[in-house]
C-alpha positions as CSV (number, residue, x, y, z in Angstrom):
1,X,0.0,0.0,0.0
2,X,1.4,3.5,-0.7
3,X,-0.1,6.8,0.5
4,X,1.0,9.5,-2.1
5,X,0.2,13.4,-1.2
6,X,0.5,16.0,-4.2
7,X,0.7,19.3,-2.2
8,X,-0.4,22.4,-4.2
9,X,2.6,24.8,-3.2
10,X,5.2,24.8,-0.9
11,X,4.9,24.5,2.9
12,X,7.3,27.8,3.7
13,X,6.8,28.0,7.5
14,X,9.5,25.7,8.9
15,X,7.1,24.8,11.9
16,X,4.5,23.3,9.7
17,X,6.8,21.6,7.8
18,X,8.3,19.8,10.4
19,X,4.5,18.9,12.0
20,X,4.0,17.5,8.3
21,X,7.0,15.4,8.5
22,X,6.6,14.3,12.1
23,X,2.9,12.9,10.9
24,X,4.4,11.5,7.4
25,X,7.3,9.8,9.3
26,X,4.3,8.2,11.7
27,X,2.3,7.2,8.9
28,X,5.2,5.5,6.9
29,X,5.2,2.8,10.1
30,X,1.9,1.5,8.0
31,X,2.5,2.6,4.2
32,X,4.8,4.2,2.2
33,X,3.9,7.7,2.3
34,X,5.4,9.9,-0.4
35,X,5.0,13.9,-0.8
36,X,5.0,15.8,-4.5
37,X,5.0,19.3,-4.0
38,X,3.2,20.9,-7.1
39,X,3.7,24.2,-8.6
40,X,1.7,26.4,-7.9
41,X,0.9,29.3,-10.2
42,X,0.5,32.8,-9.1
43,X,-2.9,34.3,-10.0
44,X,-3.2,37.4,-12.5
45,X,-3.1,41.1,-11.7
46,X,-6.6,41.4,-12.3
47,X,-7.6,37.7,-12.4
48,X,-11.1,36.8,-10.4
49,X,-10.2,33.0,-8.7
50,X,-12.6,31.0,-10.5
51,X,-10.7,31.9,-13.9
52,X,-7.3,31.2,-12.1
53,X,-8.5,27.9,-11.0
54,X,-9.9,27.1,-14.2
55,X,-6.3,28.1,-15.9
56,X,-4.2,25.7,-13.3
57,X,-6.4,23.1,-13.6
58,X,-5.0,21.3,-17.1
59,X,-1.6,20.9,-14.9
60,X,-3.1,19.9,-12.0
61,X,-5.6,17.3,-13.6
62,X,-3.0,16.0,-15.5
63,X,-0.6,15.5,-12.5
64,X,-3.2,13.6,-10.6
65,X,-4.7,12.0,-13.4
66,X,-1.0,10.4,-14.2
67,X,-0.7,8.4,-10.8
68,X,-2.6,5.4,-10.7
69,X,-4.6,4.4,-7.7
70,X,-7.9,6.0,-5.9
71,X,-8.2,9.8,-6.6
72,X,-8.8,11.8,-3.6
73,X,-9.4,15.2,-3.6
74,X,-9.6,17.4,-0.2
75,X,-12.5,19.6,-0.6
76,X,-14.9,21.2,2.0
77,X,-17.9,19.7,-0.2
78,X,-16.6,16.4,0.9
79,X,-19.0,14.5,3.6
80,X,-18.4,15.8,7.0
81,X,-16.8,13.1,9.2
82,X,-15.5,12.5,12.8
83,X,-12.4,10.8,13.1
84,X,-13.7,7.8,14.0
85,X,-15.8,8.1,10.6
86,X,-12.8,8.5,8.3
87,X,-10.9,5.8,9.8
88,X,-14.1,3.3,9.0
89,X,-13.6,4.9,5.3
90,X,-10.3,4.7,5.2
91,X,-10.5,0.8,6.2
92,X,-13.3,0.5,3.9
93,X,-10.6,1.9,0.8
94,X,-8.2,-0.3,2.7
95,X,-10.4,-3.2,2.5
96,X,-11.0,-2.9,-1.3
97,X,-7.7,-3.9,-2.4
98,X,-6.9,-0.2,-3.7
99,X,-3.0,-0.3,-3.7
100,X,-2.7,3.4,-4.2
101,X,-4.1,6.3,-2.4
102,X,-3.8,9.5,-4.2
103,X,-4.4,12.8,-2.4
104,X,-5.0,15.9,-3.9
105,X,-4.2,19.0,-1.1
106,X,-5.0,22.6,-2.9
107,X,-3.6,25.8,-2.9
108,X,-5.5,29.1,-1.2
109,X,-8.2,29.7,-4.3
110,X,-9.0,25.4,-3.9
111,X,-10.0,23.6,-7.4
112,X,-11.9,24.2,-10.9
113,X,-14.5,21.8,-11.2
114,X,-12.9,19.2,-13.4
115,X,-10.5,18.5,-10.8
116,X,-13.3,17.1,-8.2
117,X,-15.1,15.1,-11.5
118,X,-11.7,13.6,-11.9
119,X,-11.3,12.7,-8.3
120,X,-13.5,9.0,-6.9
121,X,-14.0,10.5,-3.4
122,X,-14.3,14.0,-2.1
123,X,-12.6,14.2,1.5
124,X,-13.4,17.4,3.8
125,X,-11.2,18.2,7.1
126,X,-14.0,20.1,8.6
127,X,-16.6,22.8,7.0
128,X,-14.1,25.3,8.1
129,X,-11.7,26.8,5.9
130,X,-7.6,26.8,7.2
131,X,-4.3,28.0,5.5
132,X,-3.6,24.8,3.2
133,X,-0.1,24.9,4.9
134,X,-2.6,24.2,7.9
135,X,-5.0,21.7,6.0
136,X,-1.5,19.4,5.0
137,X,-0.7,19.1,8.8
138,X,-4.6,18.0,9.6
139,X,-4.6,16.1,6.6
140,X,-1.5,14.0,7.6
141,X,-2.2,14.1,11.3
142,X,-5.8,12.6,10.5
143,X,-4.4,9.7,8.2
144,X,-2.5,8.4,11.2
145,X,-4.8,8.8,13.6
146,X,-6.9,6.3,11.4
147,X,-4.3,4.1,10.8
148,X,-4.0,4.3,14.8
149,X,-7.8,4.0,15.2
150,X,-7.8,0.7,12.3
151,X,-5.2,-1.3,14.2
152,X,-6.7,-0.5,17.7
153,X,-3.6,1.6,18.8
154,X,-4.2,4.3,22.0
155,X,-3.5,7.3,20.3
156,X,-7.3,8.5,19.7
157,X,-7.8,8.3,23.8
């Protein structure tokens, strides 16, 4: 099984990055967890954020289109879930047989709509919105406590 995370942008602050490691390092005890940073484009002058997501998306589509496993896409119109929830997901994925999970993690204007056609499952951290630098370190953190919560481990309490 390998977890692969394509990151819209770089994580700058180096205290996020290093909670985003500590998680990823956690979660590779389980699977394989690899990180893509993608590139992410700066909008126009003038440019509303619906036409700058629509303009990214090709590169972005085609990045996540190219890896081969389940698509997921980290959306707020994704089904709200406890933790408990997503880990009975997650082990329902797991279950399956899917070798790969894919994650998609956006930048700070989130997705045109081809990008959540494209993806099988919609996943949302909360019906809040955070930084994305933020929404990696949930993200990450959330996948281990799952894999904690699927194998009976204490860390959920």
């Amino acid at each position: 099984m390998r977890l692969l995370m394509l990151l819209v942008g770089r994580t700058r602050d180096a205290a996020w990055q290093k909670s985003q490691e500590e998680y990823r390092r956690r979660i590779d005890r389980y699977f394989r967890c690899d990180v893509r940073e993608l590139k992410e484009e700066k909008p126009g002058r003038n440019e509303l954020p619906a036409a700058y997501c629509r303009r990214q998306a090709p590169r972005l589509l085609a990045e996540f289109n190219r890896e081969p496993g389940l698509k997921l896409l980290l959306d707020e119109r994704g089904p709200a879930r406890t933790s408990r929830e997503f880990a009975a997901f997650l082990a329902k994925l797991l279950g399956a047989g899917h070798r790969n999970l894919v994650f998609l993690c956006g930048g700070a204007f989130g997705y045109d709509e081809s990008l959540r056609q494209a993806a099988d499952h919609l996943v949302a951290l909360s019906p809040l919105t955070f930084p994305h630098e933020l929404a990696r370190v949930l993200l990450f953190e959330q996948l281990y406590r799952a894999l904690t919560i699927i194998r009976n481990e204490p860390y959920h309490y």
